[in-house]
Structures are given as structure tokens and as C-alpha cells.
C-alpha positions in Angstrom: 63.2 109.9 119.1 63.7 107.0 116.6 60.0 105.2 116.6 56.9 107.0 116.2 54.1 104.1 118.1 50.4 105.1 116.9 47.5 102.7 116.9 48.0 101.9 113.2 51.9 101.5 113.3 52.6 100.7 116.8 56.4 100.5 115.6 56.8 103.0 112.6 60.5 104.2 112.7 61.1 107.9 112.2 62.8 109.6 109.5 65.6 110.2 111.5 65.7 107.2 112.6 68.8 104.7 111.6 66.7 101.8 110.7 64.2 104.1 108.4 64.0 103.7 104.5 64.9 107.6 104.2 67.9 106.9 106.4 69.2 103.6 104.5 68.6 105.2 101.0 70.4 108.2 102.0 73.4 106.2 103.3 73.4 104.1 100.0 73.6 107.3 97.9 76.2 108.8 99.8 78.2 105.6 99.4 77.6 105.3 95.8 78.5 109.0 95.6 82.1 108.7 97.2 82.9 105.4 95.1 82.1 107.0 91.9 83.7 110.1 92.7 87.0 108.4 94.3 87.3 106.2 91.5 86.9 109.0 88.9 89.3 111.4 90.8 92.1 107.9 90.1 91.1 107.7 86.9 91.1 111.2 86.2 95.0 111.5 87.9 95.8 108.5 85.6 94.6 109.9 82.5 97.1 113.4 82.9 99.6 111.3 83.9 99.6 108.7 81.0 99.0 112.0 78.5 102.2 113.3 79.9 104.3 109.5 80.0 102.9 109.4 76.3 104.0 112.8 74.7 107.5 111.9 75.3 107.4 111.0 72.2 107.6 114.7 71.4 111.2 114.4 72.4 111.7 111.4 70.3 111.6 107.8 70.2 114.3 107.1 72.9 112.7 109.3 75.3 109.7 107.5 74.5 111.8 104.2 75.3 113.4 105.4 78.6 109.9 106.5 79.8 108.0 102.8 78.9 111.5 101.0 80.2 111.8 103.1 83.6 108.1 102.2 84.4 108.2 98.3 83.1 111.5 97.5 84.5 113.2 99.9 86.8 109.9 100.4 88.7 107.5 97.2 87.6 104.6 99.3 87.7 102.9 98.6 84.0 101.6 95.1 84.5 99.9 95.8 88.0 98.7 99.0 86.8 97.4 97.8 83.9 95.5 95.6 85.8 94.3 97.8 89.0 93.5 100.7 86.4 91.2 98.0 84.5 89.2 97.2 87.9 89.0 101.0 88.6 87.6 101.7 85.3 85.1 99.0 85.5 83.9 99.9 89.0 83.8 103.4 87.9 81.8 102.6 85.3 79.2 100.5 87.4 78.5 103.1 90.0 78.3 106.3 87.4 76.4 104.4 85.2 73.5 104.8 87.2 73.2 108.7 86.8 73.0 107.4 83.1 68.9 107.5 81.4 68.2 103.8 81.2 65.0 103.4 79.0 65.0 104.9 75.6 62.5 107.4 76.0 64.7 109.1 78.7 67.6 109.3 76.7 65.4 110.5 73.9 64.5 113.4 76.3 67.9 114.2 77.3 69.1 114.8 73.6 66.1 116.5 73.1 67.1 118.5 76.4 70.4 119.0 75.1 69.4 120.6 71.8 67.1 122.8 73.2 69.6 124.3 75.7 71.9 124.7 73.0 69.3 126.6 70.4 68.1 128.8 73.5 69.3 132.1 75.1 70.6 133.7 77.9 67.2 134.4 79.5 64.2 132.9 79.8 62.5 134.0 77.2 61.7 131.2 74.8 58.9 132.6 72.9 58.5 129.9 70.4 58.9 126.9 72.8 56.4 124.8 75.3 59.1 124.6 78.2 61.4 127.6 78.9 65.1 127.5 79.3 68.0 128.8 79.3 71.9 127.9 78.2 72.8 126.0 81.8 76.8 125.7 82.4 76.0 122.6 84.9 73.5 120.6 82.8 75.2 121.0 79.4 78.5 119.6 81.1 76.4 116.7 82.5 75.0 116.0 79.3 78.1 115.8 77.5 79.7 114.0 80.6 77.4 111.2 79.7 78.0 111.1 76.0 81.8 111.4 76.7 81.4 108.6 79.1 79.7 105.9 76.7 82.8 106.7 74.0 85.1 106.3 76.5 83.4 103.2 78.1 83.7 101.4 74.4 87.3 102.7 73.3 88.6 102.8 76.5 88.1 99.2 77.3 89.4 98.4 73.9 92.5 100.3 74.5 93.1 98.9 77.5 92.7 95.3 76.7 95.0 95.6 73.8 97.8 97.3 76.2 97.3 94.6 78.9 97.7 92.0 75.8 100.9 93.6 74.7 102.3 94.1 78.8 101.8 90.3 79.3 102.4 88.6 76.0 104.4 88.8 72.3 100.3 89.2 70.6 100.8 86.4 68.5 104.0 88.4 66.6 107.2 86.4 66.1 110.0 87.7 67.6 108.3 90.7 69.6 109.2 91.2 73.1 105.9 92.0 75.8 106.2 95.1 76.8 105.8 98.6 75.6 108.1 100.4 73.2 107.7 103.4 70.5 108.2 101.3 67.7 104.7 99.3 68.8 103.2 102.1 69.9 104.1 103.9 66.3 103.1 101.1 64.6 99.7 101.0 65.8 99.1 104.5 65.3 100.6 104.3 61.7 98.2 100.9 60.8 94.9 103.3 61.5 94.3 103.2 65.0 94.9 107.1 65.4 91.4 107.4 64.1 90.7 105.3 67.3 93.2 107.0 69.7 91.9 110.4 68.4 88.3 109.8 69.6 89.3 108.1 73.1 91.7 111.1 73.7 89.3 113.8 72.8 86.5 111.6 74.7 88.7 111.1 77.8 89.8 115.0 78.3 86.4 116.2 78.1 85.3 113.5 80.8 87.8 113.7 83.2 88.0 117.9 82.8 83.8 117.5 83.5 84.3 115.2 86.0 87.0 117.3 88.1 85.2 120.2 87.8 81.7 118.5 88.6 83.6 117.1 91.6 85.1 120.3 92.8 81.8 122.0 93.1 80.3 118.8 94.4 82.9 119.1 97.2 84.5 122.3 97.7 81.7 125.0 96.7 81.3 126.7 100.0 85.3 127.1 100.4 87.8 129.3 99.3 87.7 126.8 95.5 84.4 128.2 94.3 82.8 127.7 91.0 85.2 130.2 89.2 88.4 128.9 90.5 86.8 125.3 89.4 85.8 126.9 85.6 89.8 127.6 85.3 91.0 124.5 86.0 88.2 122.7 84.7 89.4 125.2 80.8 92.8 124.7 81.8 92.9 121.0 81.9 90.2 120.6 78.9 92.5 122.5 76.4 95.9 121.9 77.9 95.4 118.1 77.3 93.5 118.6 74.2 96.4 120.3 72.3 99.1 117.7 74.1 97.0 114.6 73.0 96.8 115.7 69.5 100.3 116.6 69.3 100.7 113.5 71.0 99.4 111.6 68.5 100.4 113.5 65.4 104.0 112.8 67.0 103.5 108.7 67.0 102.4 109.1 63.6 106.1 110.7 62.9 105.5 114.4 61.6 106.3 115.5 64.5 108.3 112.9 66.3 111.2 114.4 68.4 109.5 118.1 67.6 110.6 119.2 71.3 114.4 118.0 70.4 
């Protein structure tokens, strides 16, 4: 049955019905759903590999070097990645975005939300307070997923408009060569930027572990990857890459440059 005819709507489509409103704004979520979740599950692959390609730098600057020159020249894949990554960030960003509170007064709420999870207990017993709750796993990750996600959306962008300038051109500096090397990379780190780099790569780790493990439930909660096997790799991947970044980035500021070595 996919019309329902009565004497006031001779022509009133069901809900089950392809051509009903509940039926087109379901499709359009589930959509919306697979292009923000396909696009974070890239971007989320991208950002462990680049963490790894970039804490070469533990083994020194020439390892550095032979990682930056094996993808720029014996496999050209910097300057299209640069740009396909770019698109894939952007589109990312559209589609999530709308999970995001857009008036004021809702984000208001949600950091009011937020602080109240995190003063209350285990139970629901919230003596002192007008709505009950508790400390909830799932909404304090997607809380922080959204605040992650605004630091990324600003430093990220910066980041990767700078690296796409320094893949495709000289930036203005006599004598410099487009491309990546440690010695730019260094440099960069060394003129202040770590303060920037630090943020992004704290920001990023904690988005994209959120993300996977918001995805694997999403996904695979009534398989054999249930929500405990998704809290391990979702730990696993938030501290792993927390500890490499900051090494990372402690290496390309030189004290521990070639550590690994």
C-alpha cells in the first residue's frame, strides 16, 4: 500500500510510501550519515598515517628526508593529496557540521550539559540539581567531539593551506625549493608554530579516536566488535598517537631529534 485515498486527502501517500516526507527525510539522513562517516573514516586513516610519516623524525633528519622525498618524488603523491585531503576535510566538515548546535542558546546548553555531566555521579541521584544525570560515556565523547572538531576546523585548515603553499611554491623565500624537507619543517616548529602544531595534534587525536569509536558502534554494535572492543581501540589510538605526536613534535624542535637512532 503506498497511498492512503480518504475524502479529505484523496491522494495522501503513506509512510511507507517512497514518495512520503518520512521516506525522503529518512533517505537524506542516511545519505548525510554515510558521507560524513566515509569522509571521517579517510580522514581519520590519513591522520595515523601522516603521525607516523612525521615521527620519522625520531630517527633523524635524513629519515625525515627519505620519507618527504619517497612520497614527493618516487611516488608523486604530496601535491594531489594535499589537494584531495583539502576537499575531504571541507566536505567533512559540511556534512558533520550539522550535528553541531547552531544558535547560541543551544551551544550555551550543551556546555552547560557538559559541566553538569562532568560535576555528577555514577547514579542518578542528583540531589541538588533540577534535571538528573549521570556521567554518560557516549554524550561526553560527543560533546568533546564537537569542541575538538571546531579546533581542528580553524588549525587544521591553516595547516593545510600553509603545506599546500610550501608543496606548490618557494613561499616567497629565495633560494627554497617547493617541497617538503626537515629543515622547513624544523624551522617552523622552531619560529613558534609548535604552540600551533601542539593544539591541532592534541585536537586531531581526540577527534579522530571519538570519531572511530563513535563509528564503530554506529556500525558494528550488534557484531562480534561491540562497545568494549571499540573502548580499546578507541584508548589505544587516543594515547598511542598522543604520546607519538608529542614526541613528534618535541623531536622537530631538536631535543629529541634522531632519539630512536
Amino acid at each position: 500500500m503506498t497511498t492512503i485515498k480518504t475524502k479529505l486527502y484523496p491522494e495522501a501517500a503513506s509512510r511507507r510510501s517512497r514518495e512520503s516526507d518520512a521516506y525522503r527525510i529518512a533517505r537524506r539522513a542516511i545519505w548525510e550519515e554515510w558521507i560524513s562517516g566515509l569522509t571521517g573514516a579517510i580522514l581519520a586513516i590519513f591522520i595515523c598515517v601522516h603521525l607516523l610519516f612525521e615521527s620519522s623524525i625520531l630517527f633523524g633528519r635524513e629519515a625525515y628526508d627519505v620519507v618527504a622525498g619517497l612520497l614527493e618524488k618516487t611516488l608523486p603523491l604530496a601535491q594531489p593529496l594535499v589537494i584531495i585531503i583539502m576537499t575531504i576535510f571541507f566536505v567533512h566538515f559540511i556534512w558533520a557540521s550539522r550535528k553541531i548546535p547552531g544558535k547560541l542558546r543551544e551551544r550555551k546548553r550543551m556546555m552547560e550539559l557538559g559541566l553538569s555531566i562532568k560535576k555528577s555521579k555514577r547514579r542518578w541521584t542528583q540531589p541538588k540539581s533540577d534535571v538528573r544525570l549521570r556521567n554518560h560515556f557516549e554524550t561526553s565523547l560527543w560533546i568533546w567531539q564537537v569542541r575538538t572538531g571546531m579546533i581542528v576546523l580553524a588549525t587544521g585548515a591553516f595547516h593545510l593551506v600553509l603545506v599546500a603553499w610550501n608543496i606548490f611554491s618557494d613561499m616567497g623565500i629565495p633560494g627554497q625549493e617547493p617541497g617538503l624537507s626537515a629543515d622547513i619543517a624544523a624551522s617552523r616548529v622552531e619560529s613558534g608554530l609548535w604552540i600551533l602544531y601542539t593544539i591541532l595534534m592534541i585536537a586531531a587525536v581526540f577527534h579522530m579516536s571519538i570519531g572511530v569509536y563513535r563509528l564503530s558502534v554506529k556500525w558494528f554494535a550488534n557484531t562480534w566488535f561491540g562497545r568494549k572492543a571499540a573502548k580499546v581501540v578507541f584508548y589505544f589510538l587516543l594515547w598511542f598517537f598522543i604520546i607519538l605526536g608529542a614526541a613528534t613534535v618535541v623531536g622537530l624542535a631538536g631535543p629529541w631529534e634522531g632519539v630512536l637512532l
